[in-house]
Phi, psi and omega in degrees: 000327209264333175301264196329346174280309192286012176263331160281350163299327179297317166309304177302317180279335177299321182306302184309317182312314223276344192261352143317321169290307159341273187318315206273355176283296216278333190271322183289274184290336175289302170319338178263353162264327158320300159316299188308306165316313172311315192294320180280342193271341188259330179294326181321325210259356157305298189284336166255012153290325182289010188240301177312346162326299177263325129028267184300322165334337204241333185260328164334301166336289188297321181303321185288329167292317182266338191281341186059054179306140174309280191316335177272318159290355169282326157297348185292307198276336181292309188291317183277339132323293190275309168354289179306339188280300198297315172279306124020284192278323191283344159288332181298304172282315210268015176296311185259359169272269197344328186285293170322279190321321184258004170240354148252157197266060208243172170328153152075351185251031168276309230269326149297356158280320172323303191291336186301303191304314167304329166296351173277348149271011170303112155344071202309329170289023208253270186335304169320314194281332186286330217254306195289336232235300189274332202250359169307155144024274229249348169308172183254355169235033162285324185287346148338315193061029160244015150306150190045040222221077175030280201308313180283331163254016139272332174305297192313331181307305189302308201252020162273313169259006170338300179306334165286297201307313187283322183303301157311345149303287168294326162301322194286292180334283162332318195261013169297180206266128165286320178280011165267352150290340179287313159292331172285319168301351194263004174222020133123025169264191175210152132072197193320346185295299217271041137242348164274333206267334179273323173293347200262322157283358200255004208291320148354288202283341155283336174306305192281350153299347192275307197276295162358271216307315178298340154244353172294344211261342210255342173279328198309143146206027137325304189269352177290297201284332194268309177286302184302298185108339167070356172343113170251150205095002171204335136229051166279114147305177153307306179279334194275328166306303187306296194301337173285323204299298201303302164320325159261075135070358174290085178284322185293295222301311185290319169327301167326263183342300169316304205280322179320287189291342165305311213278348187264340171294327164285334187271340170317275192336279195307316154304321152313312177303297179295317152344291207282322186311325186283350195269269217312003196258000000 
């Protein structure tokens, strides 16, 4: 008697067991995989709005560009102007002081390579305030009147890669053959011959000192926002675009802009590139 109860009591908490599991599968655990599903399905549909986002971003982008929007090619052409003036002029100067500083010896000149070398990490807004500090108002070069002006953010360029174009430079010069001056005096040049004939060997590492200087000058927008004025139709850049556009909220325009400086940043290259195939040919 007493067996057969506690084997039906065993039945009964067992009956209970299997309807407590029952209860807590269908009321608990599906629903919270019903939920997790809902959750994911709704982050999928988040995230792939936010990729038509740039999606469409990309093809506006391209309409503007192939569309020959006024406002993009201006900024297009103002950034390829000063860009060009600024490496333009900063080669013109910093070739032969690059030269100087690596091909000759004088008093002072570890210590004038150091500041050069240190100057390659100079701050363009550093540069802005400086640049901006002479040709203002109130400057010892304000009556020029080339603030806010092309002309004034070409001047700031010029002395933001001035410092590459001489430190690279002067590094390339140093790493030439110590017995080519000795041949070229041994076979009578002088004065400007042994200083075009050492830039000629050296020409590779001035190409890429060139290319250096020439996209630090085509990225800047520090010293473009500070000098320039961001003006538009008159010294709006590329990058100075890109930071107005993307603040307001113009995602294709800055996209544009963007894809501009990438594809002229690649065609240096790829001409530098081309370049050395046609010498080495």
């Amino acid at each position: 008697m007493i067996t057969l109860l506690i084997q039906a009591l065993k039945e009964r908490t067992l009956s209970i067991s299997f309807a407590a599991i029952d209860r807590l599968v269908h009321h608990s655990i599906i629903p919270s995989m019903n939920i997790n599903s809902y959750r994911t399905e709704e982050a999928l549909k988040k995230l792939k709005k936010k990729m038509d986002y740039i999606f469409n971003g990309f093809i506006e982008a391209f309409k503007l560009l192939f569309s020959g929007d006024e406002e993009t090619f201006s900024a297009i052409f103002a950034t390829l102007k000063v860009s060009s003036a600024s490496i333009t002029v900063s080669l013109i100067i910093g070739l032969p002081c690059g030269f100087i500083l690596g091909y000759y010896d004088f008093p002072g000149r570890k210590y004038l390579k150091t500041v050069t070398d240190t100057l390659l990490s100079l701050p363009t807004v550093v540069v802005g305030l400086f640049v901006y500090s002479f040709i203002s108002k109130r400057g010892p070069l304000g009556s020029y009147n080339i603030l806010f002006t092309i002309t004034g953010i070409v001047a700031a360029q010029t002395v933001l890669i001035l410092p590459i174009v001489i430190s690279l430079t002067a590094s390339a010069i140093e790493g030439l053959d110590r017995r080519l001056r000795l041949t070229l005096i041994t076979l009578g040049a002088r004065g400007k011959q042994i200083l075009f004939s050492s830039l000629f060997e050296a020409r590779y590492a001035l190409l890429t000192a060139a290319v250096t200087a020439y996209g630090r000058a085509i990225s800047e927008v520090g010293v473009s926002m500070m000098i320039g004025g961001n003006i538009k139709w008159h010294t709006r850049t590329i990058t100075t675009a890109i930071a107005l556009e993307s603040g307001k909220g113009e995602f294709a325009a800055g996209i544009a802009l963007g894809v501009v400086l990438l594809t002229i940043a690649f065609s240096v290259n790829f001409a530098l590139s081309f370049l050395k195939k046609i010498s080495n040919a």
